[in-house]
Each structure stands twice: as structure tokens, then as C-alpha cells.
C-alpha positions in Angstrom: 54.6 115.5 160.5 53.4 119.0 159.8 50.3 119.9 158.8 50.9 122.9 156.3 53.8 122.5 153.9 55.6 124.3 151.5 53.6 124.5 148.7 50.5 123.7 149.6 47.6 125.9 149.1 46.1 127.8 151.9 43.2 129.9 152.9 43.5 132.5 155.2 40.8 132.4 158.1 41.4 135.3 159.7 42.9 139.0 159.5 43.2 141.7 156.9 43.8 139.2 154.0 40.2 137.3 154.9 39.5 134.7 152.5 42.7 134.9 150.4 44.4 131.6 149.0 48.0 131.4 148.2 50.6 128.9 148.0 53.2 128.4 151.3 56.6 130.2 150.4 58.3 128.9 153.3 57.2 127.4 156.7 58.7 128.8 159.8 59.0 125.9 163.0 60.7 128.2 165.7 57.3 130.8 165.0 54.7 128.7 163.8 54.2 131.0 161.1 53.7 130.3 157.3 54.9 132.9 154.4 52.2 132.8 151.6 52.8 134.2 148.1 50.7 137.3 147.6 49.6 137.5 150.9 50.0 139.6 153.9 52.7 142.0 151.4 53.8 144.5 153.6 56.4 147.3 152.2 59.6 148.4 154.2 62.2 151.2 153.3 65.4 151.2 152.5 68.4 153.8 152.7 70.4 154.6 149.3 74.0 152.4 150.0 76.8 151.0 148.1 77.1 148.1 146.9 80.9 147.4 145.6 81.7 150.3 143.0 77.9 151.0 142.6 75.0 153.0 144.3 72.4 151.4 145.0 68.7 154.5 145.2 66.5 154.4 148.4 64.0 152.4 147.7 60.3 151.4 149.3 60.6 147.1 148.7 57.3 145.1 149.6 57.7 141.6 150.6 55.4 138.7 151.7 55.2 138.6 155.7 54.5 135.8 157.5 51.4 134.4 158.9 50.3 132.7 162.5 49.8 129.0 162.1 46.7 129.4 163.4 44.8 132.0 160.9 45.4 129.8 157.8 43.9 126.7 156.8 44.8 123.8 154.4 42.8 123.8 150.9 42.1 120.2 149.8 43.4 119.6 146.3 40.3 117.2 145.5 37.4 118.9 146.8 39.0 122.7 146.7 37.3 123.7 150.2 39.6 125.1 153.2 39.5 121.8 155.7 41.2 120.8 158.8 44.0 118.0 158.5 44.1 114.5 159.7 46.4 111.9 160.1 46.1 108.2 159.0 48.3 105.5 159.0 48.4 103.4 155.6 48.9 99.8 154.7 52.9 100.0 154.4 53.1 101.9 157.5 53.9 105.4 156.1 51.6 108.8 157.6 49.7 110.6 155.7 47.2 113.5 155.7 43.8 113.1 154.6 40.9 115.9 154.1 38.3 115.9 157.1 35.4 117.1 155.2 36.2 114.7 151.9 37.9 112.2 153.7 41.0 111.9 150.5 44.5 111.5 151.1 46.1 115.0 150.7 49.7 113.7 149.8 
């Protein structure tokens, strides 16, 4: 079980985008990195081309990059604070993840 998912809301603990929440985008095993929406936007160029019978200008396109793992941290949907993530075991035998500071059931 992972701890951040694809849409949950994240805080980010460490780098240029200090103290920035966002929802996950996408989640990225291989990496351990996270895309957040409206975080980390970095802006790449692009040569004029063709595309079929039209051309397509040069263009400057910004896009969400992703994140380490590491400098992100799960917001708890009840209490709203950035928490770390545990792991319990319920009644019919399913895992979930609960809120360390709150002590609630994430999902």
C-alpha cells in the first residue's frame, strides 16, 4: 500500500515551493516521485513543427514537474494539518491509513 495517492492533498516540506499544498496528478513508482497540480511548474521550449498539413509556432509550454517522495507530506482530510501516514489493519481484514497526529482513518 502506498502512502501518497493520486489525488490526495499534499504539502510540500521542502524546496522552492515551501509550504505549498496541491492535489497528486500522478504518482511515479520506478522514481518515487509525485506530480502535484500547481506545483513545482517549470517551463520548457519547443521548436515550430508540423503537424499533418498544419504548422504548429515555437512555443515556451510550462508543465507540472515532479516531486521526491520524500519533500512532500500527506494533508489529513479531517484535521487539515500535513501528518505522517500509518497503517492499521481493520475488523474485516482490509489496510488502511490513518492520520498520526489525529489518529482518523484517511481512506
Amino acid at each position: 500500500m502506498q502512502r501518497i495517492k493520486k489525488g490526495d492533498t499534499v504539502e510540500v516540506i521542502a524546496g522552492k515551493d515551501l509550504g505549498e499544498r496541491g492535489e497528486v496528478v500522478s504518482v511515479l513508482n520506478k522514481d518515487n516521485r509525485v506530480v502535484v497540480s500547481g506545483v513545482n511548474v517549470a517551463k520548457r521550449h519547443e521548436k515550430a513543427k508540423q503537424v499533418g498539413n498544419r504548422q504548429v509556432p515555437a512555443q515556451i509550454v510550462e508543465f507540472n514537474a515532479p516531486l521526491h517522495l520524500s519533500n512532500v507530506m500527506l494533508v489529513c482530510p479531517q484535521c487539515g494539518k500535513a501528518t505522517r501516514v500509518g497503517y492499521r489493519f481493520k475488523a474485516d481484514g482490509f489496510k488502511t491509513r490513518f492520520c498520526k497526529k489525529c489518529n482518523s482513518d484517511i481512506d
